[in-house]
ROTIGU-719192 format. One line per 10 residues: number of its first residue (from 1); their letters; for each residue x, y, z of N, C-alpha, C. Coordinates in steps of 0.02 Angstrom, whole numbers, plus 32768, in hexadecimal, padded with zeros to 4 digits. Layout:
# residues N
NUM> a> X Y Z X Y Z X Y Z  ...
This chain:
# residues 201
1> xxxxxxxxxx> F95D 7528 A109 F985 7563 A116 F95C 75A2 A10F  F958 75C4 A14A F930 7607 A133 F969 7643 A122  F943 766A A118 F973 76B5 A0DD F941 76D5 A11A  F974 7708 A127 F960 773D A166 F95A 7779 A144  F929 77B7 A15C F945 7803 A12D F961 780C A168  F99E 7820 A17C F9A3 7854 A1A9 F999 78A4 A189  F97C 78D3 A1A0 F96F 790F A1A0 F962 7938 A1C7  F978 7988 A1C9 F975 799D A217 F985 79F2 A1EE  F985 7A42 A208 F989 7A63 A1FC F9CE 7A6A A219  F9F9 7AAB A1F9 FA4A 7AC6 A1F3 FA50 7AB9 A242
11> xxxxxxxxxx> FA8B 7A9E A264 FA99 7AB2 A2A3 FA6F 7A73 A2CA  FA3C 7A37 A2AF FA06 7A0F A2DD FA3B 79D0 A2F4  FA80 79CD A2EC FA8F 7985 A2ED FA92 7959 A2C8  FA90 794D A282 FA84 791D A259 FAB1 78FA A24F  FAF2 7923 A245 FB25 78F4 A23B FB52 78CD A287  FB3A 78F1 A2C5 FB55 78CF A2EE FB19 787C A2F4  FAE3 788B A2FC FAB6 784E A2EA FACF 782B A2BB  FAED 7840 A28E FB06 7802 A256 FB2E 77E1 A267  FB5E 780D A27E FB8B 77E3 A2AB FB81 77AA A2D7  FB6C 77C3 A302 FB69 7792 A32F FB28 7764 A305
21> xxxxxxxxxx> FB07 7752 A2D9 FAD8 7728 A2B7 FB13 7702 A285  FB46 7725 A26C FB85 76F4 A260 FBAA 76C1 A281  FBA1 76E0 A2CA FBC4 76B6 A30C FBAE 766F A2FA  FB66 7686 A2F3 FB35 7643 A304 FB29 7626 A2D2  FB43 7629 A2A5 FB58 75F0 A26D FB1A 7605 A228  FB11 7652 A227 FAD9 7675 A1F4 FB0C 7675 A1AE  FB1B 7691 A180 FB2C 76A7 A142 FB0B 76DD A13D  FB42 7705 A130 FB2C 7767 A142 FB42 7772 A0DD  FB06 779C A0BF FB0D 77AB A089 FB0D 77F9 A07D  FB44 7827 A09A FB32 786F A085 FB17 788D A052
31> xxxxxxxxxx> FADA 78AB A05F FAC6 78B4 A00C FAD7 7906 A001  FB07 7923 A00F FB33 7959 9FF8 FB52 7941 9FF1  FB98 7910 A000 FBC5 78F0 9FCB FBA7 78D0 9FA5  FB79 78C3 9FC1 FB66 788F 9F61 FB4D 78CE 9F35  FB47 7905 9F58 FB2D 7938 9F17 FB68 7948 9EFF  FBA9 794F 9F14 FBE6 795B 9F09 FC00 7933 9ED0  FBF8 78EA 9EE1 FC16 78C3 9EA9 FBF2 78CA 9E6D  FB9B 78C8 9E88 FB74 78CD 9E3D FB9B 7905 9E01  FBBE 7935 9E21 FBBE 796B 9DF3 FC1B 797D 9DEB  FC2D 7951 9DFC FC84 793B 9DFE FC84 792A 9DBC
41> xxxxxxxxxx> FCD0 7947 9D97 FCF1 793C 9D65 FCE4 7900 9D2D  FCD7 790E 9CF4 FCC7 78C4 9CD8 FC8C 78BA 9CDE  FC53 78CF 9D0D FC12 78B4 9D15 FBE2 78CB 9CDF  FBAF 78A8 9CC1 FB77 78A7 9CA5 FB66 7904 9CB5  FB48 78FE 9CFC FB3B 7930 9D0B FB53 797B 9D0E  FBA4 796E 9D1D FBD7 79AF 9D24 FBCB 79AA 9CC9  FBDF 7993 9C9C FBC7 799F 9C5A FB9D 79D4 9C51  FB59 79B7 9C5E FB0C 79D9 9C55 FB1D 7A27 9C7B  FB34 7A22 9CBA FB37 7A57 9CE3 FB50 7A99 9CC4  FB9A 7A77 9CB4 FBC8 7AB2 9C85 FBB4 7ACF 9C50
51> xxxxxxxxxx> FB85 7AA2 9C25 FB6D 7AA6 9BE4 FB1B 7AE8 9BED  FB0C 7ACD 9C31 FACA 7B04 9C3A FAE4 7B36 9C54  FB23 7B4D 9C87 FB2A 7B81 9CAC FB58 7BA2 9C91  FB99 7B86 9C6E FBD9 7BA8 9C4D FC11 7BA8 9C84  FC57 7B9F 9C58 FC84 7B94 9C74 FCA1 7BB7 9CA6  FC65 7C03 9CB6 FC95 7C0A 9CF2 FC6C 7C03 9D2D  FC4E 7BD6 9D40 FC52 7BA4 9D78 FC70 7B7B 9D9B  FCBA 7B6F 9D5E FCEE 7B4F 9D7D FD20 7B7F 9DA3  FD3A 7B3F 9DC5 FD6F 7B70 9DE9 FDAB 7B53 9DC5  FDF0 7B7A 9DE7 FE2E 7B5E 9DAC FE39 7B15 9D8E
61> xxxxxxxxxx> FE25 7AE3 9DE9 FE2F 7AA4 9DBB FE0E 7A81 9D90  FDD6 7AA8 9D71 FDA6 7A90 9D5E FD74 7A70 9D70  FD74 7A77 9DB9 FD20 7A55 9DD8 FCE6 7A8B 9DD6  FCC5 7A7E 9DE1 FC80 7A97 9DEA FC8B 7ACF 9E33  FC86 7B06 9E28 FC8D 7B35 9E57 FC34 7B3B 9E87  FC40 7B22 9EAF FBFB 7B1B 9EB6 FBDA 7B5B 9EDF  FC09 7B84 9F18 FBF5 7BBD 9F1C FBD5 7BF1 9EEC  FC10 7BDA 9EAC FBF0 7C19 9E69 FBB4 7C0A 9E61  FBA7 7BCE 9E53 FB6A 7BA8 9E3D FB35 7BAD 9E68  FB3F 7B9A 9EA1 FAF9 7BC6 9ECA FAEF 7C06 9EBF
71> xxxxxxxxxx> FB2B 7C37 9EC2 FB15 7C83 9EA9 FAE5 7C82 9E7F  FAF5 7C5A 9E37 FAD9 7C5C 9E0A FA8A 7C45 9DFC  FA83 7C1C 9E2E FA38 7C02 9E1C FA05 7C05 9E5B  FA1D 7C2B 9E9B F9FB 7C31 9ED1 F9BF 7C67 9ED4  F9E6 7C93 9EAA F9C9 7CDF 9E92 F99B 7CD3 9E5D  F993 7C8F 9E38 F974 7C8E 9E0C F93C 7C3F 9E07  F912 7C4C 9E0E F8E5 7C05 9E1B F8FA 7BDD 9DCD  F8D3 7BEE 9DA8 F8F4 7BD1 9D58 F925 7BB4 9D5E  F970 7BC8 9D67 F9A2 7BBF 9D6D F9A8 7B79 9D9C  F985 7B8E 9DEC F98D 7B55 9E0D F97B 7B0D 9E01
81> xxxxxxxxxx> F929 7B2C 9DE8 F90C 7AE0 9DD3 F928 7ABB 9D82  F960 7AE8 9D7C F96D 7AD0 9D19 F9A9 7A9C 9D4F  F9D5 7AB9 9D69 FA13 7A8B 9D86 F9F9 7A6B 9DA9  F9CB 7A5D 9DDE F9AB 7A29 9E0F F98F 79F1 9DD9  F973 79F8 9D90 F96A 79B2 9D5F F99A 79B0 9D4F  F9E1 79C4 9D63 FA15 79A6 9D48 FA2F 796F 9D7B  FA34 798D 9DAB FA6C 796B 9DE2 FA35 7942 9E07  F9F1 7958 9E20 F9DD 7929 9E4D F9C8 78C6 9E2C  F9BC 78C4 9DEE F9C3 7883 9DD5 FA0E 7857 9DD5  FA3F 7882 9DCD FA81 7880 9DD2 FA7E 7858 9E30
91> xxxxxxxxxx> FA6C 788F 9E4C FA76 7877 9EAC FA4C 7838 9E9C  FA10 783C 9E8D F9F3 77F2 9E9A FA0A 77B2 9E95  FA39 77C6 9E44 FA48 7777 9E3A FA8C 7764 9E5B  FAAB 7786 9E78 FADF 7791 9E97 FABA 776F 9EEB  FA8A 7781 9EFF FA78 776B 9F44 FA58 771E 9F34  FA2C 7710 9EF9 FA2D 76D0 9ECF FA48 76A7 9EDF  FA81 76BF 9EC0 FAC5 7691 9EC2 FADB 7676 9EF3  FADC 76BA 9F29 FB06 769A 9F63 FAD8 7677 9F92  FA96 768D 9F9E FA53 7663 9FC7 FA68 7602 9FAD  FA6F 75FE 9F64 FA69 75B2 9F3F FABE 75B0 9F62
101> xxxxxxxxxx> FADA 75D1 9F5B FB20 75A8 9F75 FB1D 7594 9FB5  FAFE 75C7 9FFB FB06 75B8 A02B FAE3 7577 A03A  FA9B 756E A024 FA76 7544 A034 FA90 74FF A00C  FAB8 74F6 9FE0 FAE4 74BD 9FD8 FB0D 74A3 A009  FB36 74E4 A01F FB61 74D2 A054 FB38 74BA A0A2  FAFB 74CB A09D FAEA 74C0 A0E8 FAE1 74EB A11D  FACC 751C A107 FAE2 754C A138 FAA1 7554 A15C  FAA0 7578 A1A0 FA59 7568 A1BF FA2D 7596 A1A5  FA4D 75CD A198 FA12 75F0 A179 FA4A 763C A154  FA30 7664 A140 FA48 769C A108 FA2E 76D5 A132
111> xxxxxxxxxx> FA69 7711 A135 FA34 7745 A14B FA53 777E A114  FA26 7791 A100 FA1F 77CF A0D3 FA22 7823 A0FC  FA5E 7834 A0FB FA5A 7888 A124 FA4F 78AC A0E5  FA2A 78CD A0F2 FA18 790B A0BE F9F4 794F A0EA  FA0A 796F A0E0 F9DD 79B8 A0FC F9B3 79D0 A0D7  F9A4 79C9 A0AC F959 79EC A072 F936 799D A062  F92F 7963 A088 F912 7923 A058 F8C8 793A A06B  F8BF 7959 A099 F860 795F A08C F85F 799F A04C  F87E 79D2 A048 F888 7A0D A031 F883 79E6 9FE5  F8AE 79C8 9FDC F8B7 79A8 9FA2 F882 7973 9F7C
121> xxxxxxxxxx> F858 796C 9FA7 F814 7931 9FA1 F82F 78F3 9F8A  F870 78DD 9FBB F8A6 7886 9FAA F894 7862 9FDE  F852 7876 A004 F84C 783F A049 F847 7815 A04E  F829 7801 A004 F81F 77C7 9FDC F857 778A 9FDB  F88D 77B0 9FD9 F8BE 7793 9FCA F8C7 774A A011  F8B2 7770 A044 F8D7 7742 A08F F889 771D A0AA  F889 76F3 A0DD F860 76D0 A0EE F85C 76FC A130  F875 771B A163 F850 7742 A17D F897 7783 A18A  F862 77BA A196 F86C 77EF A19D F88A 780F A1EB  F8D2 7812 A1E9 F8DF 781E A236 F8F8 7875 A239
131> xxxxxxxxxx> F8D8 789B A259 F8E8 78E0 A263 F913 7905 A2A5  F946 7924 A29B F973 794B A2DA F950 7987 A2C7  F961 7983 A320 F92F 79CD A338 F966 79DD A381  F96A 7A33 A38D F979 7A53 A3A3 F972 7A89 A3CF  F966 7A9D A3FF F952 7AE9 A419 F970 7B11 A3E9  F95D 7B4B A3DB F978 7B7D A3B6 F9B8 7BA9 A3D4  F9C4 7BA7 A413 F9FA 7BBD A433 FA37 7B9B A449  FA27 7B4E A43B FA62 7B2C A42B FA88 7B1F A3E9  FA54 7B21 A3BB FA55 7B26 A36F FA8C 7B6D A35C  FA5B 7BA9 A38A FA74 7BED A372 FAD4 7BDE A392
141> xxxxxxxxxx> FAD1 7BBF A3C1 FB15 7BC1 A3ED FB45 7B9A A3C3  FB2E 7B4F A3AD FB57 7B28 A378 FB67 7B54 A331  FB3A 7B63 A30D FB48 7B8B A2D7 FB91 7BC0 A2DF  FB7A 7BE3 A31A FBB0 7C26 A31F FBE6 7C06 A323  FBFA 7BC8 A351 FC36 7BA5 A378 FC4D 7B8F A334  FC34 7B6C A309 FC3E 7B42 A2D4 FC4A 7B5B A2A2  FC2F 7B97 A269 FC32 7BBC A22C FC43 7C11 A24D  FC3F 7C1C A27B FC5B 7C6E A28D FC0B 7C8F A268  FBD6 7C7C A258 FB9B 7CA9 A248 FB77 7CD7 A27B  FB52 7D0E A26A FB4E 7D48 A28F FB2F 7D1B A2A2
151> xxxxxxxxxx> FAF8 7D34 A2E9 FAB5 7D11 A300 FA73 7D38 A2BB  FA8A 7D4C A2AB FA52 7D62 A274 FA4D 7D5B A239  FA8A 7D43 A22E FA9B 7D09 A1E6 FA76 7CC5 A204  FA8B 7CA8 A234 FA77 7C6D A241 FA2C 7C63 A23F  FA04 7CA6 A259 F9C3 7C9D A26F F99B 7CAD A224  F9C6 7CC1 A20B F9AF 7CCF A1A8 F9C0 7C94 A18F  F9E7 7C60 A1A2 F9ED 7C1F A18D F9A5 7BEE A199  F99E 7BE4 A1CF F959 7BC2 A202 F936 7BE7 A1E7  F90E 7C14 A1D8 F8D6 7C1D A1C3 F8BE 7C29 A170  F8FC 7C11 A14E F904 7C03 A106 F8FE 7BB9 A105
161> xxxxxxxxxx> F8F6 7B94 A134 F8E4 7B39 A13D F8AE 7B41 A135  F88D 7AE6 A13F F849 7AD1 A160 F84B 7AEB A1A4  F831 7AF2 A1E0 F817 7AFE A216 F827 7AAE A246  F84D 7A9F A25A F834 7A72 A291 F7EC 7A48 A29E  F7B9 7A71 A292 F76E 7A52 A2A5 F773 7A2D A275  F76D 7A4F A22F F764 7A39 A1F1 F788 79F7 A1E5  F7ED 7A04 A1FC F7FD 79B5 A1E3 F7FE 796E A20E  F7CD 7993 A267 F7C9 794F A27E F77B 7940 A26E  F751 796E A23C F709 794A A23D F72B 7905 A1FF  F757 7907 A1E8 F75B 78E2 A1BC F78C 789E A1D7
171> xxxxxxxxxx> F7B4 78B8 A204 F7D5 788D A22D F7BA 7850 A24A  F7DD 77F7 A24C F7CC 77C9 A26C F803 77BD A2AD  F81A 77D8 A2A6 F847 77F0 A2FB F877 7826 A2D5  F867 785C A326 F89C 788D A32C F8BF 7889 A377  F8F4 78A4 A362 F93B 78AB A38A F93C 78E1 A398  F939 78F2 A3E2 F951 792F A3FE F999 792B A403  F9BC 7964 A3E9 FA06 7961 A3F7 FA1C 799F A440  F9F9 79C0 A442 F9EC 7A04 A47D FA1D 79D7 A4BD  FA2A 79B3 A4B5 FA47 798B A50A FA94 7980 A507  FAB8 7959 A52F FAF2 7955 A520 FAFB 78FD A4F2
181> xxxxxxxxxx> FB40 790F A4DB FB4D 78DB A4A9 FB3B 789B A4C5  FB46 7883 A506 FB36 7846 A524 FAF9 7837 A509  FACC 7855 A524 FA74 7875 A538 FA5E 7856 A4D0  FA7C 7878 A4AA FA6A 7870 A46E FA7F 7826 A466  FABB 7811 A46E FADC 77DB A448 FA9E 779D A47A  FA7F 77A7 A4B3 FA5C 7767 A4D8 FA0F 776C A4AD  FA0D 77B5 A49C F9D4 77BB A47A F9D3 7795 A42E  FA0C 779E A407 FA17 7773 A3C2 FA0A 7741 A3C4  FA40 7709 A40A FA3C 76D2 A410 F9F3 76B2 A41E  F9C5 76CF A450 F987 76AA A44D F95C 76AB A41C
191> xxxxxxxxxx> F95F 76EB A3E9 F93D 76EA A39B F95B 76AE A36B  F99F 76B2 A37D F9C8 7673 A359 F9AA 7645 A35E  F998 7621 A393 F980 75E8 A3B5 F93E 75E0 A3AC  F903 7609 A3AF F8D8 7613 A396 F8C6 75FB A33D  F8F5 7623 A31B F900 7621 A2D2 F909 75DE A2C1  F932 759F A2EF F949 7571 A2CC F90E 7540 A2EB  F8F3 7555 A31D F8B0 7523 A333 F882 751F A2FD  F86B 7550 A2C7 F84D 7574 A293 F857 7540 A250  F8A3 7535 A265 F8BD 7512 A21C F8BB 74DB A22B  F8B6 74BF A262 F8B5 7473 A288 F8EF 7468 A27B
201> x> F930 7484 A286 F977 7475 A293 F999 745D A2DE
């Protein structure tokens, strides 16, 4: 069973690629919900979290306000890297977990979506590295259609990433998503097919 990274910059397609890599019989592991649960009520981590940042990070029901919480540690490197040894061991064993469950069950292979996994130095984590990529004017067009962001919020988003060059030098296939949904989904399927020749499935 191989473990996929999917990764791709804001707006590249990643999660429609997951999709359709679900079609085809993948196990999709969001690793923003899994950052979500890591730091959910009761956890090891939401503990540590509350205990380093203070209680008003929560919001009324007592979860982890996570907007506040980026306020709080984006502006501040210290800050970021004190909560990133909290929660990112937390995500790991959490993706652990679920990699050993899937591969019990059989599954053909695991794909890992994450948008920072090179950013994060977790490439480690997957057996190969698959990257979405975009024109910048379809990107700029999805963003606006999708979140209402200026074009100059968005373009302050993209250039607060890696670069494109940068995350397909690291890439073992990338996905153009720039085409229409057909165009992408024939493009998945022959990487699919590809992928499982790989695994001798």
């Amino acid at each position: 069973m191989k473990v996929i990274g999917l990764t791709g910059g804001i707006g590249s397609g990643k999660s429609t690629v997951a999709g359709y890599l679900a079609e085809l019989g993948a196990a999709v592991i969001d690793l923003d919900k899994a950052g979500h649960e890591a730091i959910g009520p009761g956890s090891s981590a939401f503990k540590r979290v509350v205990k380093e940042f203070g209680r008003e990070i929560l919001d009324t029901a007592g979860k982890i306000d996570r907007a506040k919480l980026a306020g709080m540690v984006f502006k501040d490197p210290d800050a970021l890297a004190r909560l990133n040894q909290i929660v990112h061991p937390a995500i790991d064993e959490i993706i652990l977990e679920r990699i050993g469950k899937y591969r019990r069950q059989g599954a053909k292979a695991v794909v890992l979506e994450a948008a920072v996994m090179l950013e994060a130095g977790k490439a480690a984590q997957a057996d190969e590295i698959w990257v979405t990529t975009a024109p910048e004017p379809v990107i700029l067009k999805r963003l606006r259609e999708r979140s209402g962001y200026t074009e100059a919020e968005v373009k302050a988003r993209i250039q607060a990433q890696l670069s494109d060059r940068e995350r397909t030098r690291h890439a073992d296939v990338v996905i153009e998503t720039g085409g229409t949904l057909a165009e992408v989904k024939a493009r998945v399927g022959k990487e699919w097919k590809k992928l499982m020749e790989r695994s001798g499935k």
